[in-house]
N, C-alpha and C positions, 0 to 999 in steps of 0.2 A: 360517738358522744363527745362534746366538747365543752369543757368547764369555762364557765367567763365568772370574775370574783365579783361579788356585791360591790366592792371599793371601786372598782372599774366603770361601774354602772353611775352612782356618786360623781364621782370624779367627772363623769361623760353631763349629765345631767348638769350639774354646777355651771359647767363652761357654755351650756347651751341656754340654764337661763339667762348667764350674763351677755353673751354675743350677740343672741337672739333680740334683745332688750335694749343695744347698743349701736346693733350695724342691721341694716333693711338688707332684705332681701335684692338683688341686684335687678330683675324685673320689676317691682315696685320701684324701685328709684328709675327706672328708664322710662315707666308709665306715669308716672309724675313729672318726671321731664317735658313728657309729649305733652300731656296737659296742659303744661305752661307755653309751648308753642301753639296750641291749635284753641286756648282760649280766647276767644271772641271778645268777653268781657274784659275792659280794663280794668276792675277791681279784681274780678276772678285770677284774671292773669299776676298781676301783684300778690292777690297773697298764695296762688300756686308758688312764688320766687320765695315766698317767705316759709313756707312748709320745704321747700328744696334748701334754704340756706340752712331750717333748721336741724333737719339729717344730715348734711355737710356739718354743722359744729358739733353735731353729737359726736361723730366720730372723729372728729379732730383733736374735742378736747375727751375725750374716752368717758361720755357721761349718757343716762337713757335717753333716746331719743323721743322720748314721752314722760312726763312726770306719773301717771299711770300706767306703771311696771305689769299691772296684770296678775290674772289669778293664773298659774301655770300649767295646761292643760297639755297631757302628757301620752303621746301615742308612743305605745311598744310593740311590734313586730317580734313575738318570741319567736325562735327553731324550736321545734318539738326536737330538736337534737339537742339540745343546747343543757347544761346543768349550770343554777347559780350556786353557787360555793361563798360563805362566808355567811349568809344573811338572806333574808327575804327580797323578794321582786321592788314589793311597793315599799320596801320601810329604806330598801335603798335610791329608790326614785326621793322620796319626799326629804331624807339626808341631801340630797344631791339640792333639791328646792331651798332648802333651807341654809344651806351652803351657800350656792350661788347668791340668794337673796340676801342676808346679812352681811358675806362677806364681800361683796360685788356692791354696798350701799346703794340697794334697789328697793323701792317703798314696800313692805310687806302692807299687803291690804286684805288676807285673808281672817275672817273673824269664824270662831268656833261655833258660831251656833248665831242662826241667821235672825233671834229675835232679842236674845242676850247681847251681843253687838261685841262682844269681846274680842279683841286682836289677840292673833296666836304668836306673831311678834316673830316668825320667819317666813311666813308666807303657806305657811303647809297648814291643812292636805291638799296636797295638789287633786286634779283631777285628770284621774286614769285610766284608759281605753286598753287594755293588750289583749292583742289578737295573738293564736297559732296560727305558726305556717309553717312551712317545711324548709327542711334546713336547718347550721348550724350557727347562724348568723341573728343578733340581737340588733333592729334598729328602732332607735329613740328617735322622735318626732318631739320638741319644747314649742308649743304655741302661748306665748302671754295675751292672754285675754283683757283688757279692759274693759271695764265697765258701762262706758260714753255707748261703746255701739253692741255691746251684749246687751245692753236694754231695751234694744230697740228690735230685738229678733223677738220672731212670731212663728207662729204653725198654722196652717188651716187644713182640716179635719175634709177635704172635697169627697167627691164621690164619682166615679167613673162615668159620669154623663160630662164632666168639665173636660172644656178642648184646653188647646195650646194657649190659644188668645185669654182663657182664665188665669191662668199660669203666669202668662206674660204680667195680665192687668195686677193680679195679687203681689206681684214680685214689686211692680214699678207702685202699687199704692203702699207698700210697704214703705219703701225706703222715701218715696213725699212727705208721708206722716210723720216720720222721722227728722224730716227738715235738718237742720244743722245739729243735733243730738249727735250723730255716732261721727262727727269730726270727717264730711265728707274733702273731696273725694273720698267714699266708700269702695270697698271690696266687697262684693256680694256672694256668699257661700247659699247656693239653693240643693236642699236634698228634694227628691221626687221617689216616694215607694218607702219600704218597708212598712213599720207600724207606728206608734205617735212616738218613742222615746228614739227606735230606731231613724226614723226620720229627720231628727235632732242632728242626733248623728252625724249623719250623711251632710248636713250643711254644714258642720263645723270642718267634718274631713275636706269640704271642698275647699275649704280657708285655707289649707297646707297645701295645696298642690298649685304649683308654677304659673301665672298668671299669662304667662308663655305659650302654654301647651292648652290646647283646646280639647275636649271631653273626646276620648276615642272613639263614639258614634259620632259620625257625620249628624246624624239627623239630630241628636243634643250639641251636637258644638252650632249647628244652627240656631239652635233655641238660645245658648248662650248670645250668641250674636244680638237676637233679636229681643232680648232680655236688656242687656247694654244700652242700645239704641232707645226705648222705650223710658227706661231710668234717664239716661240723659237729657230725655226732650224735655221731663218734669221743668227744669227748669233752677233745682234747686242751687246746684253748682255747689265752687268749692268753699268748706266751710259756711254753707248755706246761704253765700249772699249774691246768689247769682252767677246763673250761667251755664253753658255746656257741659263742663265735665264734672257730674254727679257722683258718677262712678268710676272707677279706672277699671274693672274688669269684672266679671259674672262665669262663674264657678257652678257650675251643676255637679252631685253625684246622685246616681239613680241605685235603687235597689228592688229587689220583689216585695211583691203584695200580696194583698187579700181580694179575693176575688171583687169585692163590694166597698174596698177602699182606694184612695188616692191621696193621700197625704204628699203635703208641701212646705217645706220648712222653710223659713231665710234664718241667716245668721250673717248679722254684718259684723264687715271687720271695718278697722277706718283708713284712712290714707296710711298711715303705718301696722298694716296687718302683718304682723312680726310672726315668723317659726323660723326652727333649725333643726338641721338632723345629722343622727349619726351613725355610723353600722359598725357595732362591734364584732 
């Protein structure tokens, strides 16, 4: 058994909304790079340079690389070996959000109750996912969610008679309909399987995972492929005004079903889909 302190958890959280919120991920900046060389369009091309100089100042002058900081959506990998000492799992997660967020001058945009509209004025409650797993190791996953392109994810409820080619079309009428809304170049996070909330899931989890690394089945990193390629031909381009590059990359995570279901989720991120992590 091995104790890790609530103040550790805080403290790990804090730095990850603010880093998170501050410097991209180093694949995303190389995919936005390529963007800007293999745009076709000259206006596309210009303001890919202009989305590149913008994550260049952000970290220069040590400021968000988004004025939408994001709702903090927060993956924990607990060890079923592990004991928190000091305090609770989630009260030291949302300490840590609310740290990061005020003290880090990152917009808190989280309101208490979604009809009241009320600001809770540090960004909490976060929203949090913790998984057991084995071992005695704590890892914190920090995704800042924004708004622009959380609004634009959808689910469809299919049914095991839908092929590949539905998949594809639902994915790529997704992000068209979305047009310039989620601040493309998008990141497209697709879950396939579980059940309607799990399904959710699964697309957000695919938003954290390395734009680098292609789905462990061959036969879904293909689907990934042909997913991309489908998105891009739309036509929407960057920041919606045209052009080749729609999307910078398509993220599948697959789960099990129900024998009579197929559920398909998107969850877009945008040109800056921001996470970090950490293993305590």
């Amino acid at each position: 058994m091995r104790t890790i302190q609530a103040e550790d958890i805080t403290r790990s959280v804090a730095e990850l909304c603010i880093k998170a919120n501050k410097v991209l991920p180093c694949d995303i900046k190389k995919r936005m790079r390529h963007a800007r060389e293999t745009e076709p369009a000259g206006l596309g091309r210009e303001i890919m340079g202009d989305l590149i100089k913008n994550y260049e100042l952000a970290e220069t002058l040590d400021i968000p690389v988004c004025q939408d900081t994001g709702m903090a959506v927060v993956f924990i990998d607990l060890g079923q070996d592990v004991h928190i000492e000091g305090g609770g799992l989630n009260e030291a997660v949302d300490a840590g959000v609310a740290t990061g967020y005020t003290g880090g001058f990152l917009r808190c945009s989280v309101v208490s109750d979604p009809l009241r509209r009320v600001n809770t004025d540090d960004n909490t409650p976060a929203v949090i996912h913790t998984r057991i797993v084995p071992g005695e190791s704590l890892t914190i996953t920090v995704a800042p969610k924004g708004a622009g392109s959380e609004n634009m994810s959808s689910i469809a409820m299919m049914t095991p008679a839908a092929k590949e080619e539905d998949i594809i079309a639902y994915v790529r009428d997704c992000v068209k309909k979305a047009g310039s809304n989620p601040c493309p170049p998008v990141v497209v996070g697709v879950g396939i399987g579980g059940n309607f909330e799990g399904c959710a899931l699964l697309a957000k989890k695919a938003l954290c995972r390395d734009t680098d690394i292609p789905h462990a089945d061959p036969f879904y990193a293909a689907l990934e492929k042909a997913i991309l390629e489908a998105v891009n031909a739309t036509g929407v381009g960057p920041q919606g005004f045209g052009g080749k590059n729609t999307a910078l990359a398509v993220n599948i995570e697959t789960g099990a079903t129900h024998i009579a279901s197929l559920p398909v989720a998107v969850n877009m991120g945008c040109h800056v889909t921001r996470h970090g992590r950490i293993t305590l």
